[in-house]
N, C-alpha and C positions, 0 to 999 in steps of 0.2 A: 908405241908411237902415239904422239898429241894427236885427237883427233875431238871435235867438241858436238858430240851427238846429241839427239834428244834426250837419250838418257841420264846421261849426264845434266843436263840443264835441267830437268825434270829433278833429279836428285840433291842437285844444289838449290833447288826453289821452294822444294819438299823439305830439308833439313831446317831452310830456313822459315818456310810458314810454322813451324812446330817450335823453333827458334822465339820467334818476336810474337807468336800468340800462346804462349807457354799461360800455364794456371796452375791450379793446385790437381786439374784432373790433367791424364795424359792425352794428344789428341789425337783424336781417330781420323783413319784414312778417310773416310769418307767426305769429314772435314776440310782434309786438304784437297781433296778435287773438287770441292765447291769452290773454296776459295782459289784456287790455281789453275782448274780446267783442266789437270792433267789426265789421263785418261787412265783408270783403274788398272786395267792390265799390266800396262808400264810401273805404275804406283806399287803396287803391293811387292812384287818383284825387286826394286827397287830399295825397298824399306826396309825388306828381308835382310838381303845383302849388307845393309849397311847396319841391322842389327847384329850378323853376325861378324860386321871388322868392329864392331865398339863403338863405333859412332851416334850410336841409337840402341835406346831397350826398346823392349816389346813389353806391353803389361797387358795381361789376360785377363776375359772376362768382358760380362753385355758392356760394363764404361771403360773399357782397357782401348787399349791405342800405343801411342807410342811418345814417348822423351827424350831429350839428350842423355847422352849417357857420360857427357861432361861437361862443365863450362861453356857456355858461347864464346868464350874468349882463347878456350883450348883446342877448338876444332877448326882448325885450317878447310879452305877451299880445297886445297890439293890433298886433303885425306880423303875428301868424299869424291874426287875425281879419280882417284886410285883406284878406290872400291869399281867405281863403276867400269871404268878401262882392264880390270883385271875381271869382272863379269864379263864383257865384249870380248876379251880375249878367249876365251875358253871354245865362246860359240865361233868367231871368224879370226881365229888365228892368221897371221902373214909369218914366214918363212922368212928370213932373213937374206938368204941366198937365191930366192928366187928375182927371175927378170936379167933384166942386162945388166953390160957391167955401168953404162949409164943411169941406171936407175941406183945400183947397189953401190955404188962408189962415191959418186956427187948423191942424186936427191935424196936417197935416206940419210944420210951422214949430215944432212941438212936439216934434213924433214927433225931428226934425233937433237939437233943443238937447237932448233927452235924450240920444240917439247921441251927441253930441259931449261930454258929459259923461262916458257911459261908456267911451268911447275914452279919453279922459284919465286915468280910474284904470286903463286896462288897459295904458296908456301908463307907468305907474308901475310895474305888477306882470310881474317877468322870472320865465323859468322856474327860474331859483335860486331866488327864493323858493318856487317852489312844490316843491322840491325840498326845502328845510326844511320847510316844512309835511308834504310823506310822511313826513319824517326823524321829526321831532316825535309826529308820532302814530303811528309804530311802526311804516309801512306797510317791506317787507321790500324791499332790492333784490336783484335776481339776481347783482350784481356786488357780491364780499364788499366790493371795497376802494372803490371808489364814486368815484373819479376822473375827473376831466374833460379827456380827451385833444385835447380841442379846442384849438387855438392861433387 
């Protein structure tokens, strides 16, 4: 089920600080809780997870950190929503069949065609565009020339 936690906004904010301040080194966590405020625990966690669906490498070592591990143009919002909604599922699972039939008849089946609508537009939206979007409204990146090393 759709559900837009911190994690998740954490994860789409994190793919994209790494996104639109990309270089020729890969960038460290650390980097992105400066710039994002997000709070380490959630972060690294986070990273991991989304190293291990493909969305992100990890590069080892004192200037290792992390990269896309594709195109900005190739990784949708609702891949990195996946990842995280499939991490929240593991730890708070919901049962299908549990509650009334008020609940399990109307509001899931609702709750289910909304999430699948919004997966669809996030299934639309890559991190380029949102990378135009910082561009657009002025937001600054740390890398003058703004290059996408990623192949």
């Amino acid at each position: 089920m759709f559900r837009l936690s911190r994690k998740t906004l954490f994860a789409i904010e994190a793919v994209l600080d790494i996104a639109y301040h990309a270089s020729a080194n890969p960038v460290q966590s650390r980097e992105i809780t400066r710039r994002q405020g997000i709070p380490r625990r959630y972060l690294e966690q986070v990273l991991q997870n989304l190293v291990r669906a493909g969305v992100l490498t990890g590069v080892r070592g004192p200037r290792g950190g992390y990269r896309l591990a594709r195109e900005r143009r190739r990784i949708k919002l609702a891949d990195i929503v996946q990842v995280i909604h499939e991490m929240e599922a593991r730890t708070d699972p919901v049962e299908e069949n549990d509650g009334s039939p008020l609940g399990t008849q109307v509001v899931r089946p609702l709750w289910r065609q909304l999430s699948e609508e919004c997966m669809a537009q996030l299934s639309q939206t890559t991190i380029q565009d949102l990378c135009n979007q910082a561009r657009e409204v002025g937001i600054e990146s740390e890398d003058a020339d703004r290059h996408d090393y990623t192949i």
